[in-house]
C-alpha positions in Angstrom: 66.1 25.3 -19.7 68.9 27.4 -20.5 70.4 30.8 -19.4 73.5 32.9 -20.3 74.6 36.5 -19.2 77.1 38.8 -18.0 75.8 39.3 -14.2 76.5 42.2 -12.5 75.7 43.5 -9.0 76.0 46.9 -6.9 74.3 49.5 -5.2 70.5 48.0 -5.0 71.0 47.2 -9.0 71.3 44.2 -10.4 72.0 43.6 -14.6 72.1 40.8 -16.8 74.3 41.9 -20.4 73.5 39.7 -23.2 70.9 37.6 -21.6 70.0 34.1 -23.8 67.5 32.3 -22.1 65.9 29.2 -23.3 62.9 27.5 -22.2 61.7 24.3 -23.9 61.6 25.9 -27.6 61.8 29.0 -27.1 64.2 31.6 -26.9 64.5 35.7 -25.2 67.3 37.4 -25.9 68.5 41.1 -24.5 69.7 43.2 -21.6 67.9 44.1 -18.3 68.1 45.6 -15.0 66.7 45.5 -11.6 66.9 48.2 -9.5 65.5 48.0 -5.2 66.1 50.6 -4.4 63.2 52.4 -4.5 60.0 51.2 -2.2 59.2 48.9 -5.0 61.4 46.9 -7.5 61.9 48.7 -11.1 62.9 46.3 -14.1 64.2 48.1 -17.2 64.7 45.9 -19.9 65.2 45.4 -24.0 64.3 42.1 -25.0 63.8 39.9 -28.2 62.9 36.6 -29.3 63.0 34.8 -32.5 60.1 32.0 -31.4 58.5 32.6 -28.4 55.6 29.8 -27.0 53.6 31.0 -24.1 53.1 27.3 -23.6 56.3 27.1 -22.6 56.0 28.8 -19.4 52.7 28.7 -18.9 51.4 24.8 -19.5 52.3 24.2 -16.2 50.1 27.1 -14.2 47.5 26.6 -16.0 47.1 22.5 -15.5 47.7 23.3 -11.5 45.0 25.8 -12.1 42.9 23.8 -13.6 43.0 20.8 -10.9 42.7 23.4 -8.3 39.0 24.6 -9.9 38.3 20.9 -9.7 39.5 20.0 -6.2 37.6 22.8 -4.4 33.9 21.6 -5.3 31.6 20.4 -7.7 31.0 23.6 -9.6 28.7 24.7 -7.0 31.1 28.0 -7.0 30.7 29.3 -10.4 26.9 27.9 -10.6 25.7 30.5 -7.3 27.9 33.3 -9.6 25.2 32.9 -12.4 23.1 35.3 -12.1 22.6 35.8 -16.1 24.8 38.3 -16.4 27.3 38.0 -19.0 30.1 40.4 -17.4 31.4 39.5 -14.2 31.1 41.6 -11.1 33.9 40.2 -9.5 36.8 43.0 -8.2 39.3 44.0 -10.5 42.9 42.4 -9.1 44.6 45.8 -9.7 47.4 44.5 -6.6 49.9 43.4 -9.3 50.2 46.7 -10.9 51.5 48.5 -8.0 53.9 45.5 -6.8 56.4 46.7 -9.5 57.7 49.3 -11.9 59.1 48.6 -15.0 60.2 50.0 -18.4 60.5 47.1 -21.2 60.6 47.2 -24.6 60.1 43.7 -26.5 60.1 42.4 -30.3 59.4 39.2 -31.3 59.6 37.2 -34.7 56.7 34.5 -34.1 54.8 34.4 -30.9 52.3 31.3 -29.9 50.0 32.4 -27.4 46.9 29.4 -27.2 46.7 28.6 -30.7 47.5 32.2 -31.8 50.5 33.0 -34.1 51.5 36.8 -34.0 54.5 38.0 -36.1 56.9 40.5 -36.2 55.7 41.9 -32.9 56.3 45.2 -31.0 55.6 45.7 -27.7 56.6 48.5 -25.2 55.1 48.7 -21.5 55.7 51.6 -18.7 54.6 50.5 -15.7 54.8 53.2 -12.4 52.6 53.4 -9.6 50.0 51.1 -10.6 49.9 52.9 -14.2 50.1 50.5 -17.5 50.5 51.9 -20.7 51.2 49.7 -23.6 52.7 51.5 -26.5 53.6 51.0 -29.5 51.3 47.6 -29.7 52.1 46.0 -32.9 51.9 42.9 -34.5 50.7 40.9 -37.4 47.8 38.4 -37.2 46.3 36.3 -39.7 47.9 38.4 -42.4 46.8 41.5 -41.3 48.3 44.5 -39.3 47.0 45.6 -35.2 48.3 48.3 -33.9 47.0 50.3 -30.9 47.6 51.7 -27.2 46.2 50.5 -23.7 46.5 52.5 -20.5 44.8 50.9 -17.3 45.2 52.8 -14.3 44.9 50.6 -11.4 46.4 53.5 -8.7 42.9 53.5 -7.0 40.4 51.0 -6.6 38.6 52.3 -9.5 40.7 51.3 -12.5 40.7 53.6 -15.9 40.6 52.1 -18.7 41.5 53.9 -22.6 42.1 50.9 -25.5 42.6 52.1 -28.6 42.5 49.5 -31.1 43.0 48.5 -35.3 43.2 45.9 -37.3 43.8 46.1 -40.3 43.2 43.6 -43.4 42.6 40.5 -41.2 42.0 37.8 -43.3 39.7 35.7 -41.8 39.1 33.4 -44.3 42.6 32.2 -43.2 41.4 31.9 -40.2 38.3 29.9 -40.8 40.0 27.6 -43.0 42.8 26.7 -40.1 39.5 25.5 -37.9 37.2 24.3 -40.7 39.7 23.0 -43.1 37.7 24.3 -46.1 37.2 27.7 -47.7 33.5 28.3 -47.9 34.5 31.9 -46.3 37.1 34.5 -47.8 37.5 37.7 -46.9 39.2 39.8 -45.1 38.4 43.0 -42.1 39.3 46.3 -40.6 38.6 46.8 -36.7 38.5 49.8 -35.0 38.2 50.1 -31.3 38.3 53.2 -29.3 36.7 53.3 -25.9 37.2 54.7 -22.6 35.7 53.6 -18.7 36.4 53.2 -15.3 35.0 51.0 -12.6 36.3 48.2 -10.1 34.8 45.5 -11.8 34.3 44.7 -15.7 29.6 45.0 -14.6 30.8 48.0 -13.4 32.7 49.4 -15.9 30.6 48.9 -18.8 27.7 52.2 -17.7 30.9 54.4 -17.9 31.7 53.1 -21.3 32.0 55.7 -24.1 33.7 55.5 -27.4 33.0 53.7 -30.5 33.1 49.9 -32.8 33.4 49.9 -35.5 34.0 46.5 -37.9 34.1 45.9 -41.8 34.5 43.6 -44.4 34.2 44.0 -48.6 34.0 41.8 -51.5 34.5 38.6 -49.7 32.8 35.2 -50.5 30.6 33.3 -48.0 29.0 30.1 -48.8 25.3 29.4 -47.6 27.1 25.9 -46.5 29.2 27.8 -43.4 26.0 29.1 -42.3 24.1 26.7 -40.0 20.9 28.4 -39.9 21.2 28.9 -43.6 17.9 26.6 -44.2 14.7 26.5 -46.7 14.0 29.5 -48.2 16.8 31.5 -46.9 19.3 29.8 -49.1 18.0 31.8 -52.2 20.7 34.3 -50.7 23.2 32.7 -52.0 21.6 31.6 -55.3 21.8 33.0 -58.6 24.8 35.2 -60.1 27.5 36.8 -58.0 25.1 35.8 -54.6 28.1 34.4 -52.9 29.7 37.6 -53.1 29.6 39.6 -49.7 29.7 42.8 -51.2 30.3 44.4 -47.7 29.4 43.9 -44.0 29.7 46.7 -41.1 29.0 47.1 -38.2 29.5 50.4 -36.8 28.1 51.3 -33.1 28.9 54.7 -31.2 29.0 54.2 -27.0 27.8 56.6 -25.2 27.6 55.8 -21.1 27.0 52.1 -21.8 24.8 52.3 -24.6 25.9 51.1 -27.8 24.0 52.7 -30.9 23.8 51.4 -34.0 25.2 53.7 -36.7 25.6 51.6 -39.6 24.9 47.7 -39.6 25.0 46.1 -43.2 25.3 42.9 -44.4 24.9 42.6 -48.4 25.1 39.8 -50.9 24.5 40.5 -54.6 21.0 39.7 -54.2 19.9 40.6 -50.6 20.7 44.1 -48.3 19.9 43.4 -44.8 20.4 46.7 -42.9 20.2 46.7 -39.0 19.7 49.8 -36.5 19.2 49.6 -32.6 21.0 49.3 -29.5 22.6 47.1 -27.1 22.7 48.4 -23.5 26.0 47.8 -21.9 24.8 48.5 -18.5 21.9 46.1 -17.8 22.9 43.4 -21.2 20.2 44.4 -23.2 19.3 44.2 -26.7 16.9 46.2 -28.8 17.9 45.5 -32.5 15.8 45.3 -35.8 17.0 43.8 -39.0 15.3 45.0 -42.3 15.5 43.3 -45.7 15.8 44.9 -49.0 15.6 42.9 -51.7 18.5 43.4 -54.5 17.5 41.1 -56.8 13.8 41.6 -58.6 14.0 37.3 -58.2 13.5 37.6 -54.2 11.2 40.4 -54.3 7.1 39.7 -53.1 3.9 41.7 -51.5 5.6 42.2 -48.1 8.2 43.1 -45.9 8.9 41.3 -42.6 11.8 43.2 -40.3 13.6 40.8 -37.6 13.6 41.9 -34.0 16.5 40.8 -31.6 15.7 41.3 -28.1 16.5 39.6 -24.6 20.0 39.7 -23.1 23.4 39.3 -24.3 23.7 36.1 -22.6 19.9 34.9 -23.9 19.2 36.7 -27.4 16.4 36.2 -28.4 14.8 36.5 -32.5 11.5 37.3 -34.0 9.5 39.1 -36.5 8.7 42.8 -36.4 4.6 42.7 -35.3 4.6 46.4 -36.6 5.9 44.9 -40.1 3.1 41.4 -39.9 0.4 44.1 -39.3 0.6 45.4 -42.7 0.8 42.2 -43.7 -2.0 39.3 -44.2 -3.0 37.3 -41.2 -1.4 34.1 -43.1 1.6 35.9 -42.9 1.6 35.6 -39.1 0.1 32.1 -39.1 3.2 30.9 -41.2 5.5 32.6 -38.5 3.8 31.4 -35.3 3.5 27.6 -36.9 6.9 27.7 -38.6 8.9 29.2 -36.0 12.3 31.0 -36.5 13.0 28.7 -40.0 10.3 29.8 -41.3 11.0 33.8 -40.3 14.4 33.4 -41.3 12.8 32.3 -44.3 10.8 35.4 -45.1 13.5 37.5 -44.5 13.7 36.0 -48.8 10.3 35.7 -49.4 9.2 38.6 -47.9 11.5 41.2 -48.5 10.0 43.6 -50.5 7.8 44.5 -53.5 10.4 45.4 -55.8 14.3 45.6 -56.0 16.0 48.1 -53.9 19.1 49.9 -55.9 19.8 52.1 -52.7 23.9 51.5 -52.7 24.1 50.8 -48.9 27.6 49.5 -48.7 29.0 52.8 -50.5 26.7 54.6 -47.2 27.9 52.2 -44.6 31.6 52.4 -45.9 32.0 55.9 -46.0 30.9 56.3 -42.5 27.4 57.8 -43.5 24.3 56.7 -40.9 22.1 53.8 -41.7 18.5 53.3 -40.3 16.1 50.0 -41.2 13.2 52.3 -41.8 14.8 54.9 -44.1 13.1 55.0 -48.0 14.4 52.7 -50.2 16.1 54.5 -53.3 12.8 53.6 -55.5 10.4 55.1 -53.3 10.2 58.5 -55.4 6.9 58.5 -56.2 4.2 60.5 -54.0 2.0 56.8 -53.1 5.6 55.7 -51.9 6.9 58.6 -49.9 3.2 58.1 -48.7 3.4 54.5 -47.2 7.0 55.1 -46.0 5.6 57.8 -43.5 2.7 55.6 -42.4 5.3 53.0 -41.8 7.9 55.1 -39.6 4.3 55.8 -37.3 4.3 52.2 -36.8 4.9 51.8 -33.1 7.9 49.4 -33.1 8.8 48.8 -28.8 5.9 46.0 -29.0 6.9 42.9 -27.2 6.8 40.1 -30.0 5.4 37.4 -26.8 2.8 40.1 -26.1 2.3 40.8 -30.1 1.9 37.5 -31.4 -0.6 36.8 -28.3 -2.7 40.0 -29.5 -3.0 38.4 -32.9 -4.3 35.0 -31.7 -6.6 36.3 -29.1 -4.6 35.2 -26.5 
């Protein structure tokens, strides 16, 4: 530990001129002030660093932290707060932003933050009267560009939240190969996050949620092998020509009030399209999401289509077949499903896709922001017997339990 300045005092302020600090390896650099005058402290300041580890001022906290979970029970604590919620409901510490105001500006070469390496950052924070606003937020991650702004207001006991969030050509393949060591994914995403809330606790703040998600990736390469649940019949995604091409995956969800809506959700090899639509309710954890197949490939395509339900909560998903979709079906269909369990859905999702190839360009949809729906006509449904079927289908109730469903179908 090491610190140099120019230290000057008077009149409630107090500056340090050309400040070099260093802390184990890392290094701040700048000018700052502190004035106390007012009826709490204000810190101006205009830093830098060249290499900057979080570690290095933080190891420390976070052991004592640690031993201090351990020392005050047996876990007994955190077991009582699961109640099957994912988000917390404990208060918002909002204390901190009103102990201070402050006015800093920061860049940084190469920042460490828990196995994290941001570059050429660019940070500046106003901080007055327990109101944060971060902005500009730059840096660059993984190859890739995020930028944004974040306000909290924590003046009341309610805090205000408005992130605005992108990310820009993240390569994530980089990032899977730092953790895997191997390359079986390549690709690289855009994120876009823009939401806006308010509450005292995260539970809380997620009913007032309103904004939008949206994530997506194009021509990337994703190997069966990275997949765990990649098993049996489900590897013929990734066989045949150009089938470890991800032509493009989105996800694109509008919030309104805590309920996230499925715009587009799309995930396409060369030989499968697997579109999703639904919702995931925010306020009580949720989910109500269907996954249809559409077979690109003529290779993959047979007599029937079997959608993919995803239900339960957040914290305990869980996945089965559309009954709607095994109706139409034949009864060994349902058989194979309820004997097979979810390797032997996951499974149809190939075998069972559809009765011919689907030409419908869904990633040119899903990219240029047009709506998606699993139940919308496939491109070769022209022909009045088609358009026919499609409408019986979309009558099709589809809020059927799948434990009530598959109990109907056994006479149970």
């Amino acid at each position: 530990f090491s610190i140099e300045g120019a230290l000057r005092d008077g009149d409630d302020v107090f500056s340090i001129d050309g400040l070099a600090l260093k802390i184990g390896g890392s290094d701040l650099s700048g000018n700052m002030a502190i004035n106390l005058s007012g009826s709490v402290p204000t810190i101006i300041a205009d830093l830098s660093s060249n290499h900057f580890d979080l570690a290095d001022v933080t190891a420390q906290s976070e052991e004592t932290s640690s031993q201090s979970s351990v020392s005050s029970g047996t876990g007994s604590v955190s077991a009582a707060s699961d109640d099957g919620r994912v988000f917390p409901n404990d208060p918002l510490v909002l204390d901190g932003l009103k102990a201070v105001n402050a006015e800093i500006s920061f860049t940084g070469k190469t920042i460490l933050a828990q196995g994290v390496t941001l570059s050429d950052v660019n940070v500046g924070v106003m901080l007055k009267g327990g109101r944060l606003a971060i902005s500009p937020l730059g840096a660059t991650f993984a190859d890739g560009r995020i930028g944004g702004d974040i306000k909290i207001d924590g003046s009341t006991s309610t805090a205000k939240l408005d992130i605005k969030v992108t990310a820009t050509q993240i390569d994530y393949g980089k990032l899977y190969k730092a953790n895997a060591g191997d390359e079986m994914i390549k690709g690289k995403a855009d994120l876009d996050i823009d939401i806006k809330g308010a509450g005292a606790s995260v539970r809380s703040l997620m009913p007032s949620l309103n904004g939008k998600l949206r994530v997506k990736t194009e021509n990337s390469f994703i190997d069966s092998g990275a997949l765990s649940f990649v098993t049996g019949p489900l590897t013929a995604l990734f066989e045949g020509e150009d089938s470890n091409n991800l032509r493009c995956a989105v996800v694109d969800f509008d919030i309104v009030n805590g309920l996230a809506t499925s715009k587009a959700t799309i995930f396409e090899t060369g030989g499968l399209s697997i579109i999703g639509e639904g919702q995931v309710d925010l306020r009580n954890e949720k989910l109500d999401l269907k996954f249809d197949p559409r077979a690109k490939n003529v290779s993959l395509a047979s007599a029937a289509e079997i959608g993919i339900l995803v239900t339960g909560t957040i914290k305990e998903p869980s996945i089965g077949p559309d009954l709607g979709d095994v109706a139409m079906g034949v009864a060994s269909t349902a058989a194979s499903i309820a004997t097979g369990g979810l390797s032997t859905l996951l499974g149809m999702v190939v075998d069972g896709v559809t009765d011919a190839a689907d030409e419908t360009d869904y990633c040119a949809l899903a990219l240029a922001g047009k709506p998606l729906k699993a139940d919308q006509p496939k491109q070769q449904e022209t022909t009045a017997g088609s358009e026919t079927t499609t409408e019986k289908k979309a009558e099709e109730p589809k809020d059927i339990s799948i434990g009530d469903a598959l109990n109907n179908l056994f006479g149970n």
